[in-house]
N, C-alpha and C positions, 0 to 999 in steps of 0.2 A: 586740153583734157586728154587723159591717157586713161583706160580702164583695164585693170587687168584680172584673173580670176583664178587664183592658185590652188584652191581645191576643188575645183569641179572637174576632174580627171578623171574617169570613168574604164580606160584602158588594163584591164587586171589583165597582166600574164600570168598564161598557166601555169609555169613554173613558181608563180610568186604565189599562186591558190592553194597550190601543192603544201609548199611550207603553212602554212596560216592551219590553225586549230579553228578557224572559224569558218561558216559557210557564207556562200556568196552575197549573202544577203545582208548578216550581221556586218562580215568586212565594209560594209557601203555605209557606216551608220556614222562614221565621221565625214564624210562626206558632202560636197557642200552642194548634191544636186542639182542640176538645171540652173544656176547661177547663171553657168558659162549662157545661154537662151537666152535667161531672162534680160542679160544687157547687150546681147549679138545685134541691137540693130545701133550701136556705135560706129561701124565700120561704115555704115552708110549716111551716119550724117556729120563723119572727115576724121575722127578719131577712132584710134588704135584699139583694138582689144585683146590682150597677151590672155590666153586660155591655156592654161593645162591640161595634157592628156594624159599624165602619171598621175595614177590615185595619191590622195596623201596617204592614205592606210601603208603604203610604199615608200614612199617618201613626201618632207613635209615642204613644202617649196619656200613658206613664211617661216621658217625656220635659218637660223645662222649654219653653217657648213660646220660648224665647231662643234654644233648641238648635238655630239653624241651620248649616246645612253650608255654607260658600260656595263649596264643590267643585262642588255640585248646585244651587244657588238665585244666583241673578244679583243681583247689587250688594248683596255680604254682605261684607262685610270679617272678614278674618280673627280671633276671638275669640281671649283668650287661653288657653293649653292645653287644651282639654278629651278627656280620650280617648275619648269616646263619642263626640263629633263628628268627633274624627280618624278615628276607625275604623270610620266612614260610618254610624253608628248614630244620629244627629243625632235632632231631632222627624221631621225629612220622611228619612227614611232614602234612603239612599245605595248601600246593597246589603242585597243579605239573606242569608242564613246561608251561610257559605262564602265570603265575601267577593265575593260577583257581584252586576256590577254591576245595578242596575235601571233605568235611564236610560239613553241615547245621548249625552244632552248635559243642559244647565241648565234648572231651570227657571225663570220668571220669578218674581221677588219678589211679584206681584201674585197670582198661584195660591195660592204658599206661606201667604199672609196669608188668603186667601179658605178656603184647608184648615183653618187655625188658628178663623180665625171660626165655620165649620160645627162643625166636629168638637169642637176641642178645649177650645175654651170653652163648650160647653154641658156635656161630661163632666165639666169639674172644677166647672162649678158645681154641678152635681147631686151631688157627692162631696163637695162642702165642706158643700152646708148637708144631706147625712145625717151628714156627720161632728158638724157642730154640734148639728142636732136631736138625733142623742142623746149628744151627750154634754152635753146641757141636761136632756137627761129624766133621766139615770142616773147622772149625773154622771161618766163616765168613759166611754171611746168606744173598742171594740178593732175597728182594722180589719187584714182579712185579704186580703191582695191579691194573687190566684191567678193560677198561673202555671206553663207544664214547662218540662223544661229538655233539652234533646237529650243521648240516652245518651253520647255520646261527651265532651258535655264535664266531665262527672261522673265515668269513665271515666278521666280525661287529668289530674284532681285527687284522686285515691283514692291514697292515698301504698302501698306495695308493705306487706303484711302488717294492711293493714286492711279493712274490710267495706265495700263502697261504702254509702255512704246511697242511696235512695232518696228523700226529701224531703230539703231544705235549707232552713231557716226563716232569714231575713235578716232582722237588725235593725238594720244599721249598727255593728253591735259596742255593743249597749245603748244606743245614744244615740236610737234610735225606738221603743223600747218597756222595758217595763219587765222586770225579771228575772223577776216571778210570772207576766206575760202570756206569754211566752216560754215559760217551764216550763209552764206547763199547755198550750199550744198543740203543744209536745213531746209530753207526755205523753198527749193527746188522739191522733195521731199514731203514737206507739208503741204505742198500748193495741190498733194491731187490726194488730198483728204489722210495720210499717214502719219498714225502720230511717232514723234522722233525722240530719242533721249541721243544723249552726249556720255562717254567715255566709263558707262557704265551697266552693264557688267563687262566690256568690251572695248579695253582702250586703243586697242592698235598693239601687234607682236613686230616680228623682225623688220617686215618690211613696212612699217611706219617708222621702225627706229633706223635703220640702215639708210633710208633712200628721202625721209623728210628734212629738209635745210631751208624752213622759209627765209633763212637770213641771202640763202643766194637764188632765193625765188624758186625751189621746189619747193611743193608742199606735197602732205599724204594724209589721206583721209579713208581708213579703214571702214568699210560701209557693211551691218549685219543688218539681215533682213530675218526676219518669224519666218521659218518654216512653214507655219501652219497657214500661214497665206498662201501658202498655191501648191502645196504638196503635202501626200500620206504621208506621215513619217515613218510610219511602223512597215508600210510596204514598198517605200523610197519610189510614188509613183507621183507623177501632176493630179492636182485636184483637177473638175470640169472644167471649174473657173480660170485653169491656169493662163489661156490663152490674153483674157482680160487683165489678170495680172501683169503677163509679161506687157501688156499696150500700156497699163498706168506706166510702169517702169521705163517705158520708150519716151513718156512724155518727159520722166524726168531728164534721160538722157540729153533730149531734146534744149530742156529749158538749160542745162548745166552748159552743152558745148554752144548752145545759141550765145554770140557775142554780144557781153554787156553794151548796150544802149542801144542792141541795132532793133528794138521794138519799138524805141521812140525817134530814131533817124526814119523808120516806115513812116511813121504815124507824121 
């Protein structure tokens, strides 16, 4: 098991505040809060946890290196369709939640290229060779790629007469992971009272499609959790409870890297 946590980056340069029409607080609204906490106790029970420290407001780390916007970035020519780029959610993003914008004007192709250099090619190198290293050691490689999801748009996909989920597991509709990695990631999930949906409104973006190959035993399972479980949103703070929430979430971690059957080799 590999966890990694691509927008919980919290690191705003001043120079990057500077440019943004927005204040410090609105910038944080895409933001995927305390993520990176809520599954930090991976590292202590043998698995990796690749954390962000560049906002995505910044840049978008689950985003392809191609994904630029020529709305926002000078002498980009228009790509063919992409709705992530149309809807300014590009690599260098365009606005942040709510559709505001974060720029006044373009920025030069020369930044965007310099962001991509810093940031985002050192992340995916460090995510490709853990994805590789183990899945050389172990021959098969589950990565979990965390992630909240704002109440409201969970909320606005909850069809009338059903229970909202609280987590959403995305897997591109099985094509980034496998059906048993899935289920047991569910059922890890469920086992400490959370109810779960699958790959909607929330299938999995780049890095479920770039880095899932269960056919050579990687898989990717993009994981959103409700916000409104263990933080304000409006003031991007932990709720009281959050400490509690982050412990259920340690049990999942727990039951996911704990090795199948070693509960009944104890017993």
């Amino acid at each position: 098991m590999i966890f990694a946590s691509p927008h919980s980056g919290r690191d705003y340069l001043p120079s990057f505040l500077s440019q943004a029409l927005l204040d410090p607080s609105a910038i944080r609204s895409s933001e995927d809060a305390f993520v990176d906490q809520l599954f930090d106790c991976a590292p202590g029970l043998g698995s990796p946890l690749l954390a962000a420290r560049v906002p995505r407001a910044y840049l978008d780390l689950n985003r392809a290196a191609d994904e630029l916007d020529p709305a926002v970035i000078e002498g980009i020519s228009r790509p063919p369709h992409n709705p992530r780029v149309s809807s300014g959610l590009g690599v260098i993003p365009r606005v942040v939640a709510g559709g505001r914008a974060i720029y006044r004007g373009k920025l030069p192709l020369a930044e965007a290229e310099a962001r991509l250099r810093r940031f985002w090619q050192p992340y995916h190198r460090a995510l490709a060779a853990l994805v590789e290293e183990t899945r050389a050691a172990f021959g098969q490689a589950v990565l979990i790629d965390c992630h909240s999801m704002p109440h409201e748009a969970i909320e606005a996909h909850t069809r009338p007469g059903h229970a909202r989920p609280e987590v959403v597991l995305g897997d591109r509709y099985g094509v980034a992971a496998g059906c048993e990695v899935m289920d047991r990631i569910e059922s890890a999930f469920a086992g400490v009272g959370l109810r779960v949906g699958r790959n909607a409104p929330f299938a999995g973006a780049y890095v479920a499609q770039a880095y899932g190959r269960p056919s050579r035993g990687v898989h990717v399972v993009q994981v959103e959790i409700d916000r409104a479980l263990y933080m304000d949103e409006a003031r991007i703070e932990p709720l009281a409870g959050f400490q509690d929430f982050r412990a259920q979430i340690a049990q999942v971690v727990a039951e996911l890297v704990r090795p199948e059957g070693a509960a009944l080799a104890a017993e």
